[in-house]
N, C-alpha and C positions, 0 to 999 in steps of 0.2 A: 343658790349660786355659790361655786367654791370660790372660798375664799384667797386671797394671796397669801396667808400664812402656809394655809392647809400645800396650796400648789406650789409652795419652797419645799414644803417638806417633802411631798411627795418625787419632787425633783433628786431633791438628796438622796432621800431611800437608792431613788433610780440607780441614782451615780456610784454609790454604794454596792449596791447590788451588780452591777453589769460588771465595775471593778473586780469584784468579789469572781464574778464567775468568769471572770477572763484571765485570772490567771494560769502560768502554766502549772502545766500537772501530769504526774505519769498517767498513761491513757488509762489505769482503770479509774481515776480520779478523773476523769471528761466533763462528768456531769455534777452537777449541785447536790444529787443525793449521795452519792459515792464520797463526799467529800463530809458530809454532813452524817452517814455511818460511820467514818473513818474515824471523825473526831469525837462521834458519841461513844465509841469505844473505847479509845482515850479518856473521856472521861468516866466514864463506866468501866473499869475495867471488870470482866469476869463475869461479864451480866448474861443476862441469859438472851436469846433475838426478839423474844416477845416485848421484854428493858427496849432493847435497841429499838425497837419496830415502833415504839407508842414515841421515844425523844425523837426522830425522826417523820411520824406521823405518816406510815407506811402499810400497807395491808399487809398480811404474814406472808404470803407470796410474793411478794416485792420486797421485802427485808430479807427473805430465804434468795431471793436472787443477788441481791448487792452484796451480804455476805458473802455467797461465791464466788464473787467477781475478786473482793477485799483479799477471799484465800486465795485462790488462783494466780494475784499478784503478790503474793506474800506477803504482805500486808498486815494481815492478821492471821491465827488459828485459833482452830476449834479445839475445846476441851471439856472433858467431862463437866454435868453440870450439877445442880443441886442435885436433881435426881436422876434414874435410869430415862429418862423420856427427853429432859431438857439437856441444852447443848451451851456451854460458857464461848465467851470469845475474845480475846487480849490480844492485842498489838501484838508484833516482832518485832525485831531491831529495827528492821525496813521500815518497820510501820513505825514507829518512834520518830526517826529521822524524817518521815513524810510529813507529820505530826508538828515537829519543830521548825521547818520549810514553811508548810502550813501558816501555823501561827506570827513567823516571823514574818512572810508577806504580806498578811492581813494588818501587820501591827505598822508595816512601814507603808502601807496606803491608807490607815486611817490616820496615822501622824502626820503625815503630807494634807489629808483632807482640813484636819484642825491646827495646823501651823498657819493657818490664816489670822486667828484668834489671839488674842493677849493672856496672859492669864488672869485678869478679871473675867475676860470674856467667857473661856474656857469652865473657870467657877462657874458663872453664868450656867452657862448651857449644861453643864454638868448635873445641874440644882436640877434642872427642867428635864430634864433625860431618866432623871431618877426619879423626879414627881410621874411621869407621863408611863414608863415603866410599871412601876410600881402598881397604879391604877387600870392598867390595860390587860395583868396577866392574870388568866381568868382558872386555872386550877391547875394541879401537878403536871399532868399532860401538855398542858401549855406553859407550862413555866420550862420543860425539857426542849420543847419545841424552841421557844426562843432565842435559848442557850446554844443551840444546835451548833453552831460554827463557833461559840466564845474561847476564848484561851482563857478559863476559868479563876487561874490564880490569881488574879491582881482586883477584881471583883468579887470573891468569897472571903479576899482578907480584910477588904474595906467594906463589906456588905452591899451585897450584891440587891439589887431593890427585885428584882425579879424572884430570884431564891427566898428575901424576906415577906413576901406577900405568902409566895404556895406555903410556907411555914405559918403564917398568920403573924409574925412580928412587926412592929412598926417599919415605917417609911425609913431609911437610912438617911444620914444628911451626906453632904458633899464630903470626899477625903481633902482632907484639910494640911496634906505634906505636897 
């Protein structure tokens, strides 16, 4: 039987997630995967779609489609890749500016979700986010997958429990500023 811990969280996720995918967005950003190539190439830049297609968790025909959608809105382009066969792919200015949209609404819906919180509390769940993290990602491909929507800087410079695991480094503790 679920527990009440388990059916908070799942409720959270929920709240989170529906947040997440309600915001506004230029229509080729409609959908959750469009939004989730948009930002893996952001964080990839220059990678090649097959990079995109595994942080995404996409078949290759489905990554060959949302890129097209990403170039068609200008968004991103295509460029030569390592070699004659593969194809790179980098934001434009457009895509920059969607990028920083992006991440600023995600960052002022999850500040509103945790200004509930004290900052013991905050520590608290912190500690537990990164224990629960850490323990849950299960190889490369899924440590990309996780990451898929993060605004990466602010977790790669206090260590990031997701990126510490697919690396094999210990558990990080809580940032302490």
């Amino acid at each position: 039987m679920t527990q009440r811990t388990e059916n908070l969280l799942g409720v959270l996720a929920l709240l989170v997630t529906d947040e997440l995918n309600a915001q506004p967005a230029v229509s080729a950003l409609s959908g959750a995967t469009a939004r989730a190539m948009l930002n893996s190439v952001a964080q990839y830049p220059d990678s090649s779609i097959e990079v995109l297609r595994e942080a995404v968790d996409l078949s290759h025909p489905a990554a060959v489609r949302a890129i097209a959608g990403l170039v068609d809105a200008g968004l991103i382009e295509k460029k030569d890749g390592a070699d004659k066969r593969a194809v790179a792919v980098a934001l434009t200015a457009a895509g920059r500016r969607e990028i920083r949209r992006m991440h600023n609404a995600r960052e002022q819906m999850l500040e509103r979700v945790l200004s509930h919180l004290d900052a013991d509390e905050r520590s608290a769940f912190e500690t537990m986010l990164i224990k629960i993290l850490w323990h849950e990602t299960r190889d490369p491909a899924h440590a990309m997958q996780l990451c898929r929507l993060c605004d990466d800087k602010p977790c790669l410079k206090a260590g990031c429990p997701v990126e510490c695991r697919d690396q094999g480094l210990p558990m990080p503790s809580a940032e302490t500023s």
